[in-house]
C-alpha positions as CSV (number, residue, x, y, z in Angstrom):
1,X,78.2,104.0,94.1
2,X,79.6,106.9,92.0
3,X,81.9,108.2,93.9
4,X,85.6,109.7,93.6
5,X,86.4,106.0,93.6
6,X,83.4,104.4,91.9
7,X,83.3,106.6,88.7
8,X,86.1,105.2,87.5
9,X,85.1,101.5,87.6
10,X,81.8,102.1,86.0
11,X,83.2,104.1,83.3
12,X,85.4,101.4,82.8
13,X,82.6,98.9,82.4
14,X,81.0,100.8,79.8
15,X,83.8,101.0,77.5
16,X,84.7,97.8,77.8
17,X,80.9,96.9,77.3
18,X,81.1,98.9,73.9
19,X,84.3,96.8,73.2
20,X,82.3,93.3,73.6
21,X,78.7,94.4,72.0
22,X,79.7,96.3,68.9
23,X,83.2,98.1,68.4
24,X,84.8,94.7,67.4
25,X,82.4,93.8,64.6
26,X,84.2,94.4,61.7
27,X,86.6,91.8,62.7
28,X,84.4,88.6,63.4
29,X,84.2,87.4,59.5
30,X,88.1,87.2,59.8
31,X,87.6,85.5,63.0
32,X,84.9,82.9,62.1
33,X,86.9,82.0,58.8
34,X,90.3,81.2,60.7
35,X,88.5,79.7,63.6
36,X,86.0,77.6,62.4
37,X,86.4,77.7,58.6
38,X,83.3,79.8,58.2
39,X,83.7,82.1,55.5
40,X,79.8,83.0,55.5
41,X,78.7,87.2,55.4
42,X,75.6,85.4,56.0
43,X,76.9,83.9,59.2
44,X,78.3,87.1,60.9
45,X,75.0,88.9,60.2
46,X,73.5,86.4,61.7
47,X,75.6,86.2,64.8
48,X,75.6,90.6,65.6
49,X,71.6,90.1,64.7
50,X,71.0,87.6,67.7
51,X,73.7,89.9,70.4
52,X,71.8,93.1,70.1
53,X,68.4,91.3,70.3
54,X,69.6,89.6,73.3
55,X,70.6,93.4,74.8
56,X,67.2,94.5,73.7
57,X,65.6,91.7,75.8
58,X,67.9,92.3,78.9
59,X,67.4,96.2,79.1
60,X,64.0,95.6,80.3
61,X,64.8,93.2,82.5
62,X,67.9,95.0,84.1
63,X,65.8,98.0,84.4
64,X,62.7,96.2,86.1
65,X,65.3,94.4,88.2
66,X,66.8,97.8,89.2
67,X,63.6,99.2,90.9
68,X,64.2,96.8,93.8
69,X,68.1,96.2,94.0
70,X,70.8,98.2,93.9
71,X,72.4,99.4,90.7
72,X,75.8,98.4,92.4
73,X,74.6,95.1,93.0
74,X,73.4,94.2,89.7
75,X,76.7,95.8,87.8
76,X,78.6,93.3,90.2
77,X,76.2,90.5,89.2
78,X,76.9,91.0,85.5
79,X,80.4,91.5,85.8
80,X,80.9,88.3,87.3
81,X,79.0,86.5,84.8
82,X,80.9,88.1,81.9
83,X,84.6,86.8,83.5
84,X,83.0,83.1,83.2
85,X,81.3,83.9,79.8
86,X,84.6,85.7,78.5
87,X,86.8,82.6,79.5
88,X,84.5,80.6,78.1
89,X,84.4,82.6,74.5
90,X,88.0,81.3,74.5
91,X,87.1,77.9,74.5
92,X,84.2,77.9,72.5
93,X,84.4,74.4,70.0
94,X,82.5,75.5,67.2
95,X,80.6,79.1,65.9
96,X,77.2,77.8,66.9
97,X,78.6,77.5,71.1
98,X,80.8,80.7,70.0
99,X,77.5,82.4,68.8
100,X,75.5,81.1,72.1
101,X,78.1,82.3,74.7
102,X,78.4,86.0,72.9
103,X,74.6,86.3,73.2
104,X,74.8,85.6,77.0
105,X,77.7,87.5,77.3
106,X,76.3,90.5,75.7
107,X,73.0,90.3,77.4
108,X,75.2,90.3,81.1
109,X,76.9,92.9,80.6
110,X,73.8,95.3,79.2
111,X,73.1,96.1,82.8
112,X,76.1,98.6,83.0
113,X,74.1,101.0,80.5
114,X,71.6,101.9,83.5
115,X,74.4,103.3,85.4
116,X,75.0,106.4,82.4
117,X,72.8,108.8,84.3
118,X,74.3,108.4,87.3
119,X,77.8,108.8,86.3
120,X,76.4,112.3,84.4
121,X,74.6,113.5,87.5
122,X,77.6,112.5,89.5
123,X,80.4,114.7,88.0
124,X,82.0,117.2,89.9
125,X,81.5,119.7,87.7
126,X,77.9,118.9,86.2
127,X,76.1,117.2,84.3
128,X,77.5,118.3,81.1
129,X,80.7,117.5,82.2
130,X,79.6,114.2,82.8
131,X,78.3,113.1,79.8
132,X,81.3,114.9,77.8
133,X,83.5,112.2,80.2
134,X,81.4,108.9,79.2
135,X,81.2,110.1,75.5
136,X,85.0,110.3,75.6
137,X,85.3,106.9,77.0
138,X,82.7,105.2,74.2
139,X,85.0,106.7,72.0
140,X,88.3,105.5,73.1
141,X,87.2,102.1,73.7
142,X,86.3,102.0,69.9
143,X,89.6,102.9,69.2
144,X,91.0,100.3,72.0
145,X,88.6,97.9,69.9
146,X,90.0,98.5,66.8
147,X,93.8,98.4,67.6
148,X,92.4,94.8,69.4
149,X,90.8,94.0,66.9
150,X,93.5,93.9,64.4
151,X,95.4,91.8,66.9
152,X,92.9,89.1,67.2
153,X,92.9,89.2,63.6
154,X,96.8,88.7,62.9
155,X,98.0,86.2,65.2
156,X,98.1,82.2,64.5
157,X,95.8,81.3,66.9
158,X,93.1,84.5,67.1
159,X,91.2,82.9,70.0
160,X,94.1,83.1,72.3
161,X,94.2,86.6,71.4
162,X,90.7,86.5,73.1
163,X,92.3,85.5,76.4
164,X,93.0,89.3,76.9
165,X,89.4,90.1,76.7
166,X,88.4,87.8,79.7
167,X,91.8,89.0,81.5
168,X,90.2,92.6,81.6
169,X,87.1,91.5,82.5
170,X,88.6,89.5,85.9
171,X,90.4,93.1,86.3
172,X,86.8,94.8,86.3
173,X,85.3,92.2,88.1
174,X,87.9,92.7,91.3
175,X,87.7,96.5,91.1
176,X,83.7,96.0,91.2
177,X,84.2,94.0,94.3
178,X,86.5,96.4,95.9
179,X,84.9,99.5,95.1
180,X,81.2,99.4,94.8
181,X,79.2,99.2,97.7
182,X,75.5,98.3,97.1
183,X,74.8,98.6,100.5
184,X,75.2,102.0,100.6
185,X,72.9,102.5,97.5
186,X,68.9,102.6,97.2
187,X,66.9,100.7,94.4
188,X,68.2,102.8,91.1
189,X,63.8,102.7,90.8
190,X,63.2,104.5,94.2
191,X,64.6,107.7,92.1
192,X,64.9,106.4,88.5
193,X,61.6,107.5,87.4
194,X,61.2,110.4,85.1
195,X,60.8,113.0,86.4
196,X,56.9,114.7,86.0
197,X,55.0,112.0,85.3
198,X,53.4,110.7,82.5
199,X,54.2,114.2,80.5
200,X,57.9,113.4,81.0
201,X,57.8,109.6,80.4
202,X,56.3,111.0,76.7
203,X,59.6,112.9,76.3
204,X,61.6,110.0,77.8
205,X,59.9,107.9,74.6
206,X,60.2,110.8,72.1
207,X,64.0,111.3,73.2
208,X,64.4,107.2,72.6
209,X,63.4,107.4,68.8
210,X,66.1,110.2,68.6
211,X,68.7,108.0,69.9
212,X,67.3,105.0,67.8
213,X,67.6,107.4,64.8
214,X,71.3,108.3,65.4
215,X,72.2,104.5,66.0
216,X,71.4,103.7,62.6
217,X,72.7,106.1,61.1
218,X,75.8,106.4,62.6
219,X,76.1,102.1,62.0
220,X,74.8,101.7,59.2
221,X,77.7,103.9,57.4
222,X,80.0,101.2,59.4
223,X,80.1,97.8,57.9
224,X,81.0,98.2,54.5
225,X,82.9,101.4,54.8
226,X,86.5,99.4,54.6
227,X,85.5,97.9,51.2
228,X,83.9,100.5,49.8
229,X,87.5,102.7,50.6
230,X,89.6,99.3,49.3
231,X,87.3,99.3,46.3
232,X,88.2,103.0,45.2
233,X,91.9,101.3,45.0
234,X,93.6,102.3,48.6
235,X,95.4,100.1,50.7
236,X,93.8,98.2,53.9
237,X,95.9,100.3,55.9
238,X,94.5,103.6,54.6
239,X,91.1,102.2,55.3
240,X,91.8,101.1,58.7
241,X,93.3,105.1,59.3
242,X,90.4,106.5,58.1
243,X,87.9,104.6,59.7
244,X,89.4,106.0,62.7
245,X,89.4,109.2,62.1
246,X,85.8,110.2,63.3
247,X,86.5,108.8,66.7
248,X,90.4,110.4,66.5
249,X,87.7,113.9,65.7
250,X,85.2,113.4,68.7
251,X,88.1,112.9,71.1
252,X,89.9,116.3,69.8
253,X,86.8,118.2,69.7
254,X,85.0,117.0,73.1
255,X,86.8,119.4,75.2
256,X,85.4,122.7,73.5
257,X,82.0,120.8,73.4
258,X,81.0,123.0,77.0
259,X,82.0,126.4,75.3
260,X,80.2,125.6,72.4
261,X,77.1,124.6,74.2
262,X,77.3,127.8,76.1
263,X,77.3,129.7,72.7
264,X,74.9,127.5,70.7
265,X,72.8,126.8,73.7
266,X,69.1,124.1,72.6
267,X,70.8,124.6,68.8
268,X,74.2,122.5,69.4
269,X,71.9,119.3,68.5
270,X,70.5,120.6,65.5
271,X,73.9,122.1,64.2
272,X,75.8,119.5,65.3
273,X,73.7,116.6,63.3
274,X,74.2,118.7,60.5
275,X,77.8,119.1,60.2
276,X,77.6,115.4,60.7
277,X,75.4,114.8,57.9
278,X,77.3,116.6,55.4
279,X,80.6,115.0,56.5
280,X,78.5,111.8,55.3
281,X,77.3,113.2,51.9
282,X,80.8,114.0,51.1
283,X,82.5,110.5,51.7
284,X,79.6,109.0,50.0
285,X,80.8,111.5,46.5
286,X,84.1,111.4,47.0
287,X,86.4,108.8,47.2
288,X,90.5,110.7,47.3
289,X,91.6,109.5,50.2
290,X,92.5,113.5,51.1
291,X,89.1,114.0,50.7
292,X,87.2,111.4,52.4
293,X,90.0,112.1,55.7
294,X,88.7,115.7,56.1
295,X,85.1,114.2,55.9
296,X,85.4,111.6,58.1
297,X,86.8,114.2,60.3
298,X,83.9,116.6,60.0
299,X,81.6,113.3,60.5
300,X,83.5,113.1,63.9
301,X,83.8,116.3,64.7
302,X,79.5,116.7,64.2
303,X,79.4,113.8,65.7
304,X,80.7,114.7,69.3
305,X,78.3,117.9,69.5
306,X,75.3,116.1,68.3
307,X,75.7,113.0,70.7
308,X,76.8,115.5,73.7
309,X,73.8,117.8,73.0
310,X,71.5,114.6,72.7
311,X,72.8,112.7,75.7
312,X,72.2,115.8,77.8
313,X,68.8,115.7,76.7
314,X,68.4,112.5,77.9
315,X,70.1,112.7,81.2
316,X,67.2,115.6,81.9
317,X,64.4,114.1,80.8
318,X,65.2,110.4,82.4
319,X,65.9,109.0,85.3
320,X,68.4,105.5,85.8
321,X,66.8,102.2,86.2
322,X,63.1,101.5,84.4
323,X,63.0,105.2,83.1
324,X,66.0,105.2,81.5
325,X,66.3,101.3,80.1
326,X,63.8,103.3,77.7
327,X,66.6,105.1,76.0
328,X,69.0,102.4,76.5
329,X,66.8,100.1,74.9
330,X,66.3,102.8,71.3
331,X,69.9,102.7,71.2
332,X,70.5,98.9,71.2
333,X,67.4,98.5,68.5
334,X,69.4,101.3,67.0
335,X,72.4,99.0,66.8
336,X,70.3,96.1,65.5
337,X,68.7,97.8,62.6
338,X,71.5,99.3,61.4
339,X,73.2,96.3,59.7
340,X,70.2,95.6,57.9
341,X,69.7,99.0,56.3
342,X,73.4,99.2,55.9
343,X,73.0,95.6,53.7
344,X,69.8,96.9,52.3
345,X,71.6,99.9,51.0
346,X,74.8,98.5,49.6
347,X,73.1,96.0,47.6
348,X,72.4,99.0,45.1
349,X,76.0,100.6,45.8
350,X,78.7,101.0,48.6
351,X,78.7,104.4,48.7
352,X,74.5,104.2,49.7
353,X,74.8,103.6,53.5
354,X,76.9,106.6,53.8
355,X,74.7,108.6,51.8
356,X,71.1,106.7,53.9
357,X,73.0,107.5,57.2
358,X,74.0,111.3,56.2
359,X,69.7,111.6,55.5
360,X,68.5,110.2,58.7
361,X,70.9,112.8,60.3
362,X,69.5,115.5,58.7
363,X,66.1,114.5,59.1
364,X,66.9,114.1,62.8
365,X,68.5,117.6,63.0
366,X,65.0,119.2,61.4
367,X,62.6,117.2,63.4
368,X,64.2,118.3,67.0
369,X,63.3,121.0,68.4
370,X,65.3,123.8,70.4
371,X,66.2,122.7,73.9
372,X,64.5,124.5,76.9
373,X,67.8,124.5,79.1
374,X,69.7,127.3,79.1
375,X,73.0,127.6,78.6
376,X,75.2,126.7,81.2
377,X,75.7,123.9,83.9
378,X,72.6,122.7,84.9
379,X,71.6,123.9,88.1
380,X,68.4,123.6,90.6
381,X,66.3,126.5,90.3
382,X,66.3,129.0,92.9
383,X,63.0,131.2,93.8
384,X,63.0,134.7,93.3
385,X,62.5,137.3,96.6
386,X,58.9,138.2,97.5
387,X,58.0,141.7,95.3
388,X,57.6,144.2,98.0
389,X,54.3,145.3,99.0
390,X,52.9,148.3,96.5
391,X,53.1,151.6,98.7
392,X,50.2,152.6,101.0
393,X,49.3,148.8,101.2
394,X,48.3,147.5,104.7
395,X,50.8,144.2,105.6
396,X,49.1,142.1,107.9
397,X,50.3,138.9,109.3
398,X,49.2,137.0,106.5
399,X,51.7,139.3,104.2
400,X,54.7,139.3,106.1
401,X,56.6,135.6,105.9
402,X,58.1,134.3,109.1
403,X,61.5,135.3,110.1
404,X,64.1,132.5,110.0
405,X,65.3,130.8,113.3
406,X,62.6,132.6,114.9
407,X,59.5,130.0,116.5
408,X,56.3,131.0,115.0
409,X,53.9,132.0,117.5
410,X,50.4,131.6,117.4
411,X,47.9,134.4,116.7
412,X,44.7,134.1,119.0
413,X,41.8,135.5,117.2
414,X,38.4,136.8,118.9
415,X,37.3,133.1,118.6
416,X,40.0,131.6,120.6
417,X,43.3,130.0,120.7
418,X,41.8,126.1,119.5
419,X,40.4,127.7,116.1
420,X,41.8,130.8,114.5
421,X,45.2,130.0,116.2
422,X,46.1,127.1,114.0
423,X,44.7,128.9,110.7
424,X,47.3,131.6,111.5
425,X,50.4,129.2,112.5
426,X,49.3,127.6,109.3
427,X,49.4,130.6,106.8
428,X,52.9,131.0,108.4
429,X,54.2,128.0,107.6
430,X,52.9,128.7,103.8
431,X,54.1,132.2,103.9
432,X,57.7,131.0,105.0
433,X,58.4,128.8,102.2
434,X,58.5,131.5,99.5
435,X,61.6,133.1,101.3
436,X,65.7,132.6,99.8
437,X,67.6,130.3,101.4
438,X,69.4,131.1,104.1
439,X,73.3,132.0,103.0
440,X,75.6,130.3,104.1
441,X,76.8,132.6,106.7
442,X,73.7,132.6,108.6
443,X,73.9,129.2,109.4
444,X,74.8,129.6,113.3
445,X,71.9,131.5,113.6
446,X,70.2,128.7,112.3
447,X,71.8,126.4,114.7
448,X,71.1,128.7,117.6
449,X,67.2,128.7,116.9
450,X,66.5,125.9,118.5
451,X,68.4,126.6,121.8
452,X,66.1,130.0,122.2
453,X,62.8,128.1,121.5
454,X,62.2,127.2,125.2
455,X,62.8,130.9,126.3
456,X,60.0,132.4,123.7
457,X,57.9,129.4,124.7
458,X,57.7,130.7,128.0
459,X,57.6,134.3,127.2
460,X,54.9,133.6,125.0
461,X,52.7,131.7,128.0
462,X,53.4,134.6,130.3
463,X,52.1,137.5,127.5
464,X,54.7,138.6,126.8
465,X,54.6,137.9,123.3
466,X,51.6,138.7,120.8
């Protein structure tokens, strides 16, 4: 399902996932009060409140649902229902139906976050790689968002500007149907599990409230970051530039994010929430527009190392399906908690979100530890060579592994071949396993074993053979 041709489709489903559940929120009070006449805050808390607790109640589902069909199945599924739902957000009468259809809308297309550690695992390159590619696409389909967002926003009739949404969902939907074949895929659960047990599932959960941590933060600095810039006496314009900037940051910076994980190695998370953090505390002190651009820039720019170094985290210590709708599902309560500390917070000033969000990151950064992975692309580990015997030391049969391509003969002991002869085959086929791989050039040989087996069978039933 993630192949040369399938990456691209599911990475499109993602962003435009992001698009639908959160990226255009700061443009649904302009909506509701030229659509329905509903000028409420009150009202478009209450609308983003009920979407991310309907994504919290489908990630469960999805992820149960995943242990017995196919991933590509159920991305299909959801796709299709999104087309009808989208169409119908275009129609919607009132803001109670409009409210209603976003919930199911939102809850449909939840599904696509199970396929994140897939797509990771699946890059050519690794799994860093991969998750620098997703992270890249989250990010431009904020800005996408925003740029759509404004459009929705400015023409007479916003909800036809809403037609384009459900026109790019019918787009997904027929490049779903072309490209992804769930026959070809197992239940995501047959290998979604994480990995070592209930040790690992403890990590899975630990690596959740990080990512619920980070949501907050991150959000809650969102909502009333426009007026708190338009307050300070800039233009709506201005605001709109620099609330892009982080995301403008991330994308500039995500390419060095593999040479800096090299250097930095298990410390890229801590230093990266940092830097983030402080960005944070300086916007929430400052408020010349110079300044709060070159914060909001080293917001983004901590930003993309501490959500690369975090994600990788993840995609090692989870699997897709179940074990992974873990995470997904600290990121969406993330998303749902934010707007309430951000309100909780501005109610004493507008500046306190910024300066709430830039803590939690902090906090995160000294509460997580140093990563055990090395360095590097993540790679499957390969045994070392057996240490040579000490000198003088007898090797008997029991020291020596089996030769590769070669049939293992059995040893006849005193007591005959029915008893000792099977303990001996057996400490062979023990023995062997510790050996290297075979290179790559010695793969003929390998092919070629089995051709000589019936010759040393016979040789061995003649005597010839020990």
């Amino acid at each position: 399902m993630t192949g040369a041709h399938g990456r691209p489709v599911l990475l499109a489903a993602a962003g435009l996932h992001m698009v639908t559940q959160s990226a255009l929120a700061p443009f649904y009070p302009a909506l509701f009060r030229a659509v329905y006449g509903v000028g409420s805050l009150a009202a478009t808390g209450l609308f983003l409140v009920l979407c991310q607790v309907s994504a919290v109640a489908a990630l469960p589902l999805w992820g149960r649902a995943s242990r017995r069909v196919p991933l590509a199945r159920l991305v299909t599924a959801g796709q299709s229902a999104a087309v009808l739902l989208a169409a119908a957000l275009v129609l919607a009468p009132s803001y109670a139906v409009f409210t209603g259809v976003s919930v199911l809308l939102v809850a449909a297309k939840a599904v696509v976050l199970l396929a994140y550690p897939g797509l990771a695992r699946s890059h050519p390159r690794g799994v860093l790689p991969g998750v620098v590619q997703y992270v890249a696409v989250l990010h431009a389909a904020s800005v996408a968002a925003t740029l759509l967002g404004g459009v929705v926003v400015s023409v007479p009739e916003p909800r036809s500007a809403l037609l384009l949404l459900a026109l790019l969902e019918a787009v997904l939907l027929a490049a779903c149907l072309r490209v992804l074949r769930p026959g070809a895929d197992a239940p995501a659960g047959a290998a979604g599990d994480a990995p070592g047990g209930g040790r690992a599932a403890g990590g899975v959960w630990r690596l959740a409230g990080y990512v619920l941590l980070t949501a907050v933060a991150v959000y809650a600095a969102r909502p009333y970051f426009t007026e708190y810039v338009t307050g300070a006496g800039a233009s709506t314009g201005t605001a709109t530039a620099l609330f892009l900037l982080p995301h403008v940051a991330v994308l500039a910076l995500l390419p060095a994010a593999e040479r800096l994980r090299a250097r930095l190695g298990g410390r890229l998370l801590r230093h990266g929430m940092l830097v983030a953090a402080a960005g944070l505390a300086v916007q929430a002190a400052l408020t010349d527009p110079g300044w709060l651009a070159a914060a909001r820039l080293v917001f983004g720019a901590g930003l993309a190392l501490g959500q690369v170094a975090l994600d990788e985290r993840v995609i090692a210590a989870s699997g897709s399906g179940a074990a992974y709708s873990v995470v997904a599902v600290g990121q969406t309560a993330g998303l749902l908690l934010a707007p309430l500390v951000a309100t909780g917070a501005a109610t004493a000033a507008l500046w306190a979100p910024l300066l709430v969000g830039g803590a939690l990151l902090c906090a995160l950064a000294l509460v997580s530890p140093a990563s055990p992975v090395r360095p590097g692309p993540l790679r499957d580990a390969v045994p070392a060579p057996p240490a040579p015997p000490a000198p003088g030391r007898f090797v008997g049969p029991r020291a020596v592994p089996a030769p590769r391509g070669l049939p293992r003969t059995p040893l006849v002991g005193p007591k005959g071949r029915a008893g000792a002869g099977r303990t001996a085959a057996h400490r062979g086929e023990a023995l062997s396993t510790v050996v290297l791989p075979a290179p790559a050039h010695s793969a003929p040989e390998a092919e070629r074993a089995p051709a000589a087996a019936p010759e040393a069978e016979r040789a061995s039933k003649e005597g010839n053979l020990p």
